[in-house]
C-alpha positions as CSV (number, residue, x, y, z in Angstrom):
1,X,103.9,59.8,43.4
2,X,105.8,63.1,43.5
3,X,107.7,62.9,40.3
4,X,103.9,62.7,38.6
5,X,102.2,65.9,37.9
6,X,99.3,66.8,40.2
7,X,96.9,66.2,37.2
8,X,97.6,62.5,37.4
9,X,94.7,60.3,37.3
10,X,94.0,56.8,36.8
11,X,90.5,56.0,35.0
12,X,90.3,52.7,32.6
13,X,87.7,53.9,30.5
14,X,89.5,57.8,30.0
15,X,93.4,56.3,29.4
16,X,96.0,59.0,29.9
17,X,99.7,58.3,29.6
18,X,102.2,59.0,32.0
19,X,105.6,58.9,32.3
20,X,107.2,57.6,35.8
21,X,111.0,57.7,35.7
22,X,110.9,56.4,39.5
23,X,109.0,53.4,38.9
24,X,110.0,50.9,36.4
25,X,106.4,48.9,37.8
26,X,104.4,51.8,36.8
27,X,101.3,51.1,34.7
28,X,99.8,54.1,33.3
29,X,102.9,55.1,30.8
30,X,101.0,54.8,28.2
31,X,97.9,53.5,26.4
32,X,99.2,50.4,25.4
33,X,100.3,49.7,28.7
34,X,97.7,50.4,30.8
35,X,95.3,48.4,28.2
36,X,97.9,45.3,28.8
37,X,98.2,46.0,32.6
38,X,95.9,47.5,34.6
39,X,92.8,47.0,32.1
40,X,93.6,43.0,32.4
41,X,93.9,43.2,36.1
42,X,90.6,44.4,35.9
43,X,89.3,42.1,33.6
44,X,90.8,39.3,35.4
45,X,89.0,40.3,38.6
46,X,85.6,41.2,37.2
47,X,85.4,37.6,35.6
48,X,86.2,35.9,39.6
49,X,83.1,37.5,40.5
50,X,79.7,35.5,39.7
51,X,77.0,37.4,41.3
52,X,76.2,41.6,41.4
53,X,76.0,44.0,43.8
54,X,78.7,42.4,45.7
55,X,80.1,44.0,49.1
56,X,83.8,44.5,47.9
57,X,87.1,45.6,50.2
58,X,90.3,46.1,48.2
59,X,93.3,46.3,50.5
60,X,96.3,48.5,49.3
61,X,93.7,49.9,46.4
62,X,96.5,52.7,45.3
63,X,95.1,54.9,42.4
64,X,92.2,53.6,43.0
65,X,91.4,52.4,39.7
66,X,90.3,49.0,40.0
67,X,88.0,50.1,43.0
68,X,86.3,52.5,40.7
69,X,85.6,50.3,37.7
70,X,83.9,47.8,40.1
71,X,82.0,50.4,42.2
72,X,80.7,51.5,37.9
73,X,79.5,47.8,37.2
74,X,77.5,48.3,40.5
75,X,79.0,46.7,43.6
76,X,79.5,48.3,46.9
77,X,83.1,49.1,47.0
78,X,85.6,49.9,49.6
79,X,89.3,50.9,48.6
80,X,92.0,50.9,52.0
81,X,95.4,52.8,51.1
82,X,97.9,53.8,54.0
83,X,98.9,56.8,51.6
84,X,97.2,59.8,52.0
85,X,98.5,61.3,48.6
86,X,97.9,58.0,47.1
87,X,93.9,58.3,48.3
88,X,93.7,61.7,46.9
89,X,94.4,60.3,42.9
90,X,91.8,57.8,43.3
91,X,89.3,60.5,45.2
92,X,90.6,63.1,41.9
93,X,90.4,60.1,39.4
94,X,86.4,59.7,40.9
95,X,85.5,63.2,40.9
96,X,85.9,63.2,37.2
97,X,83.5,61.3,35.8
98,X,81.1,60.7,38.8
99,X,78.5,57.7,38.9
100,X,76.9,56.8,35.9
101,X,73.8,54.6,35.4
102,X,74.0,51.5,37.9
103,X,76.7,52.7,40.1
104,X,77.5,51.4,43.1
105,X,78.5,52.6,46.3
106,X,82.5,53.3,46.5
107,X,84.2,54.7,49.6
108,X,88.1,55.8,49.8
109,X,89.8,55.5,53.7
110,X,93.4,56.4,54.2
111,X,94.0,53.7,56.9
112,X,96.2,50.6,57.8
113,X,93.9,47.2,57.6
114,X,95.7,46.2,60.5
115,X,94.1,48.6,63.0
116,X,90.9,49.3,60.7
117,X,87.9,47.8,62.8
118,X,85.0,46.2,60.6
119,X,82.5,43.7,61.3
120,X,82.8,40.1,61.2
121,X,81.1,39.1,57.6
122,X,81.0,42.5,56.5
123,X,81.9,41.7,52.8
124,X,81.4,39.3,50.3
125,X,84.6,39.9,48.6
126,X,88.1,41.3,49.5
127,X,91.1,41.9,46.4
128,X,94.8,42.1,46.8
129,X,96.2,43.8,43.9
130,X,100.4,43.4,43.9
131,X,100.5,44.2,48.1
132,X,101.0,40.7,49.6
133,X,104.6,40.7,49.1
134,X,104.9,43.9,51.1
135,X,102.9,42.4,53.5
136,X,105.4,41.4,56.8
137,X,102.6,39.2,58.8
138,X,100.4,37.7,56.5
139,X,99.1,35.0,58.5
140,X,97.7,37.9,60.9
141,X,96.4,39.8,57.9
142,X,94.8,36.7,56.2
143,X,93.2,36.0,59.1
144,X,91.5,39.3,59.7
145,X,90.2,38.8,56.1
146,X,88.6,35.8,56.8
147,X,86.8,37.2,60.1
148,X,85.4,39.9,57.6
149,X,84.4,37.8,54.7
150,X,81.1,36.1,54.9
151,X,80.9,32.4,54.8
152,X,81.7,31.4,51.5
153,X,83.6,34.4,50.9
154,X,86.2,35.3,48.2
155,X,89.7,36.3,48.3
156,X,91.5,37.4,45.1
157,X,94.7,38.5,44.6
158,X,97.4,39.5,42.0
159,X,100.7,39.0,42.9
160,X,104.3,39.4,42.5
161,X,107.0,36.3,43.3
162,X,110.3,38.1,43.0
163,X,112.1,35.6,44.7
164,X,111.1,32.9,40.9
165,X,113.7,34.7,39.1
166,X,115.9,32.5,38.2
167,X,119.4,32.2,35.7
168,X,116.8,31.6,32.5
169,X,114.2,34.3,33.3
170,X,117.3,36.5,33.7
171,X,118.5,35.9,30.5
172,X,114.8,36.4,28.8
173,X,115.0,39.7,30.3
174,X,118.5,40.7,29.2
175,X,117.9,39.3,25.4
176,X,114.8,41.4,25.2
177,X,116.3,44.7,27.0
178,X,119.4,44.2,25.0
179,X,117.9,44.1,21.9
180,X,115.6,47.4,22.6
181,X,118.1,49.1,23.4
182,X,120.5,48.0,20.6
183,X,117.7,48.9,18.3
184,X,117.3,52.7,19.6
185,X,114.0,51.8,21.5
186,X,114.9,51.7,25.2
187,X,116.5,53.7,27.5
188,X,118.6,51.6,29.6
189,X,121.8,49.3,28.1
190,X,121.6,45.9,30.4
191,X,125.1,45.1,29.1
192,X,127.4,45.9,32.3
193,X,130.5,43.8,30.3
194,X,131.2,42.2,27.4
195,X,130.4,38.8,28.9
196,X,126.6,38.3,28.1
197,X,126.3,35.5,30.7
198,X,128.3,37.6,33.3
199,X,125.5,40.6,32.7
200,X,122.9,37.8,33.3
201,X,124.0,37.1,36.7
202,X,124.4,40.7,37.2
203,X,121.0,41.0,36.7
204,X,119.7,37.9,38.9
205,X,122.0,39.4,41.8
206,X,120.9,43.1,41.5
207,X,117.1,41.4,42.1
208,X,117.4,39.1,44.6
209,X,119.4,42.3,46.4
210,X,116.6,44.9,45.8
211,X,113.9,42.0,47.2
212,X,116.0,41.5,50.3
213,X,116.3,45.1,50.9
214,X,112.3,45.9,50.8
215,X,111.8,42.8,52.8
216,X,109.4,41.2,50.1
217,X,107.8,38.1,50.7
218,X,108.7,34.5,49.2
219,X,106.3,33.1,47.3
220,X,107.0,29.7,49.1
221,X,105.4,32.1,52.7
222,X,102.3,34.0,50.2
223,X,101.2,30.3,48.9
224,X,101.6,28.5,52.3
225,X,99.4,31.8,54.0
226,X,96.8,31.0,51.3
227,X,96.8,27.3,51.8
228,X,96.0,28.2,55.6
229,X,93.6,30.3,55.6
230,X,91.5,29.4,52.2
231,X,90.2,26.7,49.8
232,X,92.0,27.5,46.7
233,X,89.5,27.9,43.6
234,X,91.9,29.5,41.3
235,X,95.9,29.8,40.1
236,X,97.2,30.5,37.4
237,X,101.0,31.9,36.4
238,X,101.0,35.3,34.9
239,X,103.3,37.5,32.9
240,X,104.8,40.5,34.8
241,X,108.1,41.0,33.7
242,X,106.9,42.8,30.4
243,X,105.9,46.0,32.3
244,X,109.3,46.2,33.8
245,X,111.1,46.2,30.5
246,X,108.0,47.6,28.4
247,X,108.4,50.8,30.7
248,X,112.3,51.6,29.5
249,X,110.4,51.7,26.0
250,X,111.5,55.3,24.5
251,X,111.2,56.5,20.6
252,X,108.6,54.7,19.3
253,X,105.9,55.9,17.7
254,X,102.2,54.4,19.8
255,X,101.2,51.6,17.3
256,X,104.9,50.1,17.9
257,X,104.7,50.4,21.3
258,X,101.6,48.6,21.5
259,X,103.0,45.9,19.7
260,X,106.3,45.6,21.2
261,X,104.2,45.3,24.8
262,X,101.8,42.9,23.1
263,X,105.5,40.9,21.8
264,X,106.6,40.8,25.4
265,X,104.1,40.3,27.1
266,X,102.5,36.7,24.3
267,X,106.6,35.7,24.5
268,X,106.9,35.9,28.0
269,X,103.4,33.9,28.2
270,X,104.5,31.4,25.8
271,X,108.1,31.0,27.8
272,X,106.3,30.4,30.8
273,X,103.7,27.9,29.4
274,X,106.7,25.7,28.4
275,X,108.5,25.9,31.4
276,X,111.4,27.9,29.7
277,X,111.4,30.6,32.1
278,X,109.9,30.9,35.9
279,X,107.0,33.3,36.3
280,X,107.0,36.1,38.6
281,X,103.2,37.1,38.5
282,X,100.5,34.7,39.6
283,X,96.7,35.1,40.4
284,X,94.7,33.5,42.9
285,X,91.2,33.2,43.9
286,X,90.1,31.4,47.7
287,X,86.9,30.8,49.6
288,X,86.4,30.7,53.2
């Protein structure tokens, strides 16, 4: 977080862009893109939950953001981050506009989930947003959430599977980067050579390197954790790639930025739908 100023906050209902030239994953560069990202994480989320005034955890909460729109619909959250600087936005983010009508409870620890001690069927509810692939023992982890959740409990998660891109989702990427950039709109030329198809392989090697350097998580080990420790309830493939070229998005005006996320984002639905490219993103939903 330290190339963001110390103003930073991240509220759904008060957007504020800002710029993150160290993350290209970053969600709150703009408007448009938190309204396509982080608002339809949210909105995703909220519509897994059935009942109110549920006893939420959310593991690896960040910013905070997603805690504190569910604590505002009233349920009783709890947002876990191992960052203490991380834990301070979301505490700033809260301080903001504190509790309105029908507010639940919501409660920030800086702490690892690994040593943190709670009770068994402590919550009805427990959220993974885009922190299972950094996870190294998820069978441990998983396991610990189900000792917490009550019977009947939920797990949902939102999700990353690097290890999906393939030669064709490669190529979807460099066509769209290319032509940004071509065009004036985005800051980074994906053209290493000449040779288009050479550049593609570039780019599926350059992935696969950065994955295996962070140690991230197959998606083949996430899904067979889920499958042992819940009843699935919900799946779904999920665009994600359009935040990491949507954020290299420079020089247009805000109505065209919206739209040229909205483009990416519907296309890279639409490629997925009909199996012309492998998705990267999925969501899940489990029961205990």
């Amino acid at each position: 977080m330290s190339s963001l100023p110390a103003t930073f906050k991240a509220d759904l209902r008060h957007p504020v862009g800002y710029k993150d030239p160290e993350s290209k994953w970053f969600q709150w560069s703009s408007p448009a893109m938190i309204e396509l990202s982080a608002l339809d994480t949210y909105m995703f989320m909220e519509s897994m939950i059935t009942y109110p005034g549920q006893r939420i955890l959310e593991i690896g909460c960040g910013n905070g953001y997603l805690s504190l729109e569910l604590a505002r619909n009233g349920h009783d959250v709890t947002g876990i981050d191992m960052s203490q600087d991380i834990i301070k936005v979301a505490e700033r983010t809260w301080a903001v506009h504190r509790d309105p009508v029908g507010f639940g409870k919501l409660n920030y620890l800086c702490t690892n989930f690994d040593t943190w001690q709670a009770a068994k069927s402590s919550f009805d509810i427990v959220i993974f947003n885009r922190v299972l692939h950094h996870l190294a023992d998820l069978q441990m982890t998983l396991a610990k959430v189900k000792h917490i959740l009550r019977s009947g409990g939920l797990m949902i998660c939102q999700d990353y599977a690097y290890d999906r891109l393939d030669y064709q989702t490669a190529s979807w990427m460099y066509q769209m980067q290319r032509l940004l950039f071509l065009s004036g709109l985005h800051d980074e030329n994906p053209a290493s050579t000449p040779d288009d198809s050479r550049c593609i392989e570039t780019i599926r090697k350059a992935w696969h390197k950065r994955s295996l350097e962070h140690h991230l998580q197959h998606y083949e080990v996430m899904s067979l954790a889920l499958q042992a420790i819940f009843y699935e309830r919900f799946f779904t493939w999920t665009p994600y790639l359009f935040i990491y070229i949507g954020n290299g998005i420079r020089n247009a005006r805000p109505e065209q930025e919206k739209e040229l996320l909205t483009f990416l984002k519907n296309m890279e639905q639409h490629m997925i739908e009909k199996d012309y490219m492998q998705a990267v993103g999925f969501r899940y939903a489990g029961t205990v």
